[in-house]
C-alpha positions in Angstrom: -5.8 144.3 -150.0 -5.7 148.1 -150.1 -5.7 149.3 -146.6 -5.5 153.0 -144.7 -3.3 154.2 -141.9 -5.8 154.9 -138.6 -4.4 158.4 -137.5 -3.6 157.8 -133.6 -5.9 160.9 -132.6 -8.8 158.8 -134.2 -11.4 156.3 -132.9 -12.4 153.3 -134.7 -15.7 154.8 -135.2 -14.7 158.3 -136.6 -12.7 156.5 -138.4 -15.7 154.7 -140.5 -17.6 157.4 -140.7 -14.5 160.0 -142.1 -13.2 157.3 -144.5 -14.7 157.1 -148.6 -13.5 156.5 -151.7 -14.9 156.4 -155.0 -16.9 153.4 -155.9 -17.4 150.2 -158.5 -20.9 150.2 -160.3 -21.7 146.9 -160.4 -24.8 145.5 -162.0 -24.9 142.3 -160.5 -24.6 141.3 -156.6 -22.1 142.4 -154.6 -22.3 139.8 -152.1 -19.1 138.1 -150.8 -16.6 141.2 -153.1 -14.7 143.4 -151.5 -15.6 147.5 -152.2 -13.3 150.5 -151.6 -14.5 152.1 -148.6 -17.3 153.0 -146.2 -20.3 155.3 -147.3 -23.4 154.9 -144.9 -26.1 155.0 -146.5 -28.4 158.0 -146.9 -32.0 158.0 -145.2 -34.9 159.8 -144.6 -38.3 158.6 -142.6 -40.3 161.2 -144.5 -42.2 162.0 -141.6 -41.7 166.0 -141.6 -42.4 168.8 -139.4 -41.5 172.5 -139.0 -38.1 172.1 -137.5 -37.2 168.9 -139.7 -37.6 165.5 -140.7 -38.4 163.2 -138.0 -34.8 161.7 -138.5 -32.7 160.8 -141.6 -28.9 160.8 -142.4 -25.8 158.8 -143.0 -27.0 155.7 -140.8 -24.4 153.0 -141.2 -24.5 152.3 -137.6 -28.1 152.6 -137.9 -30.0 151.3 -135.3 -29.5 151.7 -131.6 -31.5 148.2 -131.9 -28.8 146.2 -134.2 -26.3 145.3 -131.9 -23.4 144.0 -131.2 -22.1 146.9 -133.8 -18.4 145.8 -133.0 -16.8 143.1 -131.1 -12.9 142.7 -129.9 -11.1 139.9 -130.6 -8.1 139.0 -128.2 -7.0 136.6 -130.1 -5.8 138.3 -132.9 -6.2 141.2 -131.9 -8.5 142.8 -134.2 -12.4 144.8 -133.8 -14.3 143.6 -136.3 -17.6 145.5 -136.9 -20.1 145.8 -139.4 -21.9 148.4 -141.4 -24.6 149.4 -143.3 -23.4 151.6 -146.4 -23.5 151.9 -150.5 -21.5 150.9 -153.5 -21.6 154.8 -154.7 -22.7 158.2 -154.4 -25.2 157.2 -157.7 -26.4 153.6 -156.3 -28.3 154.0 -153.3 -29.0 150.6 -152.1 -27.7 148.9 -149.5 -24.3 147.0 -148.6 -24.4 145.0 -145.3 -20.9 145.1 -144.4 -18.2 144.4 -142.4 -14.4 145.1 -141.7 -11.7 144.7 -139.3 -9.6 147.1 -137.4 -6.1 145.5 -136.5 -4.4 147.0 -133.4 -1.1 145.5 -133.9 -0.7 147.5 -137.5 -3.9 150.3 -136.6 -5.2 149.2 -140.2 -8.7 149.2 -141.2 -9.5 146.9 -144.1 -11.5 147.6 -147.2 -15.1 146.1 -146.3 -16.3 142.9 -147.3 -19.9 142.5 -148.5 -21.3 140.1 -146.8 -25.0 140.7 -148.2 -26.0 143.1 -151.2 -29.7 144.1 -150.5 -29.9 145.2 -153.9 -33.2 147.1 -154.5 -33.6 147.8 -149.9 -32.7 151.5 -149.4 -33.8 151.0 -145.8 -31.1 150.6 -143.2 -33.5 149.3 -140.9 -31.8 146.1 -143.0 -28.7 146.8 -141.2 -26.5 144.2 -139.5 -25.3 143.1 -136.3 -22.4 140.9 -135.7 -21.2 137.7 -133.3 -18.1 135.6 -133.0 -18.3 132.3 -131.2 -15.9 129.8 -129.4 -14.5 128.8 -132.4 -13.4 132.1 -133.6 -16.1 132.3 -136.3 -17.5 135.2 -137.4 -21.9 135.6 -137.6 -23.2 138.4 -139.3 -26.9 138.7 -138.7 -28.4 140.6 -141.1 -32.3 142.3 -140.5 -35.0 142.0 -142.4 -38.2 144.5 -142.5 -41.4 142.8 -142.1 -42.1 139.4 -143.7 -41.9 141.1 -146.5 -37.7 141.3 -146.8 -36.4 138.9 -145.0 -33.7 138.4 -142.3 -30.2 136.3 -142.8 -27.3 134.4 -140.2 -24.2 134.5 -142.3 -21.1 133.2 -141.3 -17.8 133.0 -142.2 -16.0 130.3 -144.3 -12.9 130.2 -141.6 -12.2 131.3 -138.0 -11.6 135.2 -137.7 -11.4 135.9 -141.3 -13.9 138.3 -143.2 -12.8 137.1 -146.5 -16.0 134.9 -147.3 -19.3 134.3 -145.8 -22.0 131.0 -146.2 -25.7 131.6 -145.4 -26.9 129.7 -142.7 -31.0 131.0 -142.5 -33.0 132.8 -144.1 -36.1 133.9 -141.8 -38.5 136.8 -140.6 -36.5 138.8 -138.2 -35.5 142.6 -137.5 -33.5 144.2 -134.9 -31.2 141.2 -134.5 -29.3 141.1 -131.1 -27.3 137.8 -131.2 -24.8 137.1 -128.3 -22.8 134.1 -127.8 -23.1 132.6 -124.2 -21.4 129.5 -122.2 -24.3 127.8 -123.5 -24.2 128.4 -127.0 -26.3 130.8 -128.7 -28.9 133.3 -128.2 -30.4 136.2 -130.5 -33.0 138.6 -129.2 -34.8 140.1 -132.2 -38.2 141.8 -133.4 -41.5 140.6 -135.3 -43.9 142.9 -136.6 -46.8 140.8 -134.7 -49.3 143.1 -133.0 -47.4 145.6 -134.0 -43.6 145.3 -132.8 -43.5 142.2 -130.8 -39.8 140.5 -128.9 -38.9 137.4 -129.7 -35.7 135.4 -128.9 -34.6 131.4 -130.2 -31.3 129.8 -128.8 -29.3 127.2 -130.8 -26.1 125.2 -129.6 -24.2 125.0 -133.1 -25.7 128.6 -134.7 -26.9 125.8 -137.5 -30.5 124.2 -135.6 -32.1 127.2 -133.9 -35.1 126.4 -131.5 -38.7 128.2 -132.9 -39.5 131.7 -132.2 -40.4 132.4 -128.9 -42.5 135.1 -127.9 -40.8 137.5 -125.1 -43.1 140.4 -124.7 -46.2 141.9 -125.8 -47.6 144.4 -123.4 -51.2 145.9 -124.3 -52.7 149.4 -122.5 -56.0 147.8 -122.6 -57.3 144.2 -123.0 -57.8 143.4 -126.8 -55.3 146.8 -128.2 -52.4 146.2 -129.8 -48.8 145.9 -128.5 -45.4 147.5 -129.3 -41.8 147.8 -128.4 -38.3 148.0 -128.4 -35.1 147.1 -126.6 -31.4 146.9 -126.0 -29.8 144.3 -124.3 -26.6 142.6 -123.1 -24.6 139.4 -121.5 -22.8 139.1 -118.4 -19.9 136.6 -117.3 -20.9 134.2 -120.3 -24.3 133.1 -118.6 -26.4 136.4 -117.2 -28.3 138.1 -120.6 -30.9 141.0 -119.7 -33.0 143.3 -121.9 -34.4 146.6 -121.3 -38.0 147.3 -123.1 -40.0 150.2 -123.8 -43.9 149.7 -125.0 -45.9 151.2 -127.5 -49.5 152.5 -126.7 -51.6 150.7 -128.4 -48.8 150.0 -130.8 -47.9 153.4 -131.5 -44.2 153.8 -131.9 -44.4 157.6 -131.3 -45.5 157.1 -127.8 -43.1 154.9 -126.7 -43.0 155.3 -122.8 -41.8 153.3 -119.6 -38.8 151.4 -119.0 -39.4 147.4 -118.1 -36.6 144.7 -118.0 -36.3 140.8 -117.3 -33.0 139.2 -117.1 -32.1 134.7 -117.3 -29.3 132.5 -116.1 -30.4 130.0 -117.8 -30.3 130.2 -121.3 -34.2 131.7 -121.6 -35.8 128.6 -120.0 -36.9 131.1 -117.0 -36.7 135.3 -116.5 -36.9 137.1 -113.6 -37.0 140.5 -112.8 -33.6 142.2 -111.0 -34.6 141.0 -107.6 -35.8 137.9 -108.6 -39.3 137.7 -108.8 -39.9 134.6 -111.6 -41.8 136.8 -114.6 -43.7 134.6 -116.9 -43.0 135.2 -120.4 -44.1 136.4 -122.5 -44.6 139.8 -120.3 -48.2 140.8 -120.8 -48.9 143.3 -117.5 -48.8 146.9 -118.1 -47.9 146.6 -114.3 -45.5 143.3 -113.9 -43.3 143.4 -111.6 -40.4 144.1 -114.8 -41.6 147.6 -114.7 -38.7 149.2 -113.8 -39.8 153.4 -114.1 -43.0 154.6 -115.0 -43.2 157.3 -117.3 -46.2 156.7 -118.7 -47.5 158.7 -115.6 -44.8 161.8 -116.6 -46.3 161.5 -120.0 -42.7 161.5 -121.3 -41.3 158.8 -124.2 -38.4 156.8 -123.8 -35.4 155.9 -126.7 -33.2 153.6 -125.7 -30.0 153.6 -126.4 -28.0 150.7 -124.9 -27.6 148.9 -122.0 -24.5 146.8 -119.9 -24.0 145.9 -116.5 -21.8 147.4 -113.7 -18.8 145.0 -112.3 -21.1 143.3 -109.8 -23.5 142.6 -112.3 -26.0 145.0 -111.9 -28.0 146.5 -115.3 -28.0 149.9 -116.4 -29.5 151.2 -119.3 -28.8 154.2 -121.2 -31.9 156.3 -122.9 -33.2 159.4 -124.2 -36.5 161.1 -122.4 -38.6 164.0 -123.8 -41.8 165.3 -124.1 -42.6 164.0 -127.6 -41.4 162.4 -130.9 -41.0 166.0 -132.8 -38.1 167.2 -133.4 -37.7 171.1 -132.2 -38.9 172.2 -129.2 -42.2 170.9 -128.8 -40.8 167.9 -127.5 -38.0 169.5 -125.5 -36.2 169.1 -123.4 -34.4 166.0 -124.2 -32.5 164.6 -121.4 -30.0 161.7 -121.6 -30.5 159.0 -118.7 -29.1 156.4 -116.9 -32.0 153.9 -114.9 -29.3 151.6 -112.8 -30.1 148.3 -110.5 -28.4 149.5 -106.8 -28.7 149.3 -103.8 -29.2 151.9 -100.6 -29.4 150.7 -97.0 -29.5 147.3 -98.1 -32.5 147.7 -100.1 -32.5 146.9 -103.6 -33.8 149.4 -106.1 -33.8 150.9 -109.4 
């Protein structure tokens, strides 16, 4: 296996995007080959304005939504992460990805295709990654729509990314799998009513429990609904989720910041402090509302969340005025919204 020397100066993730090679042209699929290097694949929205498309670039990481991007494993001592890139600078469709860092030799691996979305130039197909007691590796790969479907992949033997079985194949984009103490859980997106949450559980990763609707949060009675989140796991049992919502469904006007949190595997969510929220969250005011911005007339893009030692969330985010880019929508201010506590009060 051809392999390159990580300079010391270098994170894992400069490293990915700095490394390429020249390609194979393949004409058939790609799927379960190795390739010689990492090339993100190219993108544009086509939504354009004076100062710019809305966004575009190299987005191998691509989105803020696909995560875990990257997870250590202790046990042999190796980051494996996954990416969304291209077989060549003439072949613009997508690879989903992944490699392995190993800190004992600081080696990064040539990639392993794990799914070749021939003919899907979109990295919204992007994938996210999980590895559960057994050492096994999942690579959850998004779909757009019902259109192109969503995939669970996982690999033939603990800790290895040499080959990779498909386990679903299902409607599902913005996958956000975690593995918990009691087995696992994915977060992830349906474009019902227009961008709707969902999440399923499953003890083995094999038999996964039906969708289940997590939020849909109208302006008005009979509108549609929209959002997007981040989310994470604490201590193996606590998972939370940030949301944003959609006016009306309309991604460019994404505003306020709501999260729910469970202990218990998704059979009941609460707010931070407690309060018992009925899912799916339907109340423009429930008590998940965590800041409203709505009222600021300022949109919010999250960016990821964690939780502080004691177990407290905090979530990361953009603010601005607008979804242009330039500076109509300026200024755009990066923002932490943490769970605390002052004078014994709880509060965000």
């Amino acid at each position: 296996m051809t392999r390159i020397k990580a300079q010391t100066n270098f994170n894992l993730l400069a490293l990915i995007f700095i490394v390429s090679f020249v390609g194979n042209s393949f004409g058939q699929s790609l799927t379960n080959t190795k390739i010689n290097g990492y090339r993100g694949i190219w993108f544009q929205l086509n939504q354009k304005y004076e100062y710019g498309d809305k966004y575009s670039g190299a987005l191998g990481t691509y989105t803020a939504k696909h995560l875990p991007l990257a997870i250590y494993a202790p046990e042999v001592e190796k980051t494996f992460f996954v990416y969304g890139g291209t077989p060549s600078e003439d072949q613009h469709h997508l690879l989903c990805m992944i490699g392995e860092f190993d800190h004992k030799t600081e080696m990064v691996s040539r990639p392993t295709v794990v799914f070749d979305k021939n003919g899907v130039d979109d990295p919204h197909d992007n994938p996210s990654i999980l590895i559960d007691a057994s050492g096994y590796i999942w690579v959850f790969i998004s779909g757009r729509g019902t259109n192109r479907p969503g995939y669970k992949y996982k690999s033939k033997t603990p800790y290895s990314i040499q080959e990779f079985v498909q386990i679903t194949e299902e409607e599902m984009t913005y996958p956000q799998p975690r593995y918990t103490d009691f087995g696992f859980f994915h977060f992830f997106t349906k474009y019902t009513g227009v961008r709707q949450l969902y999440f399923e559980t499953s003890k083995d990763g094999i038999s996964w429990t039906e969708d289940k609707l997590l939020a849909a949060i109208p302006e008005k009675e009979g509108e549609k609904s929209g959002h997007y989140q981040v989310s994470d796991l604490y201590n193996g049992k606590l998972l939370g989720t940030f949301l944003n919502r959609h006016p009306n469904g309309n991604v460019d006007k994404r505003t306020d910041l709501y999260y729910i949190q469970s202990s218990d595997f998704g059979a009941t969510w609460t707010s931070a402090n407690g309060i018992k929220i009925p899912i799916p969250v339907e109340e423009l005011d429930s008590p998940a509302k965590a800041v409203d911005y709505a009222s600021q007339e300022k949109n919010v893009y999250l960016k990821d969340m964690g939780f502080t030692a004691e177990g407290y969330p905090a979530c990361l985010y953009i603010r601005s005025n607008g979804h242009e880019p330039g500076p109509k929508s300026a200024p755009y201010e990066w923002c932490i919204t943490k769970w605390t506590a002052r004078n014994g009060k709880p509060l965000w």
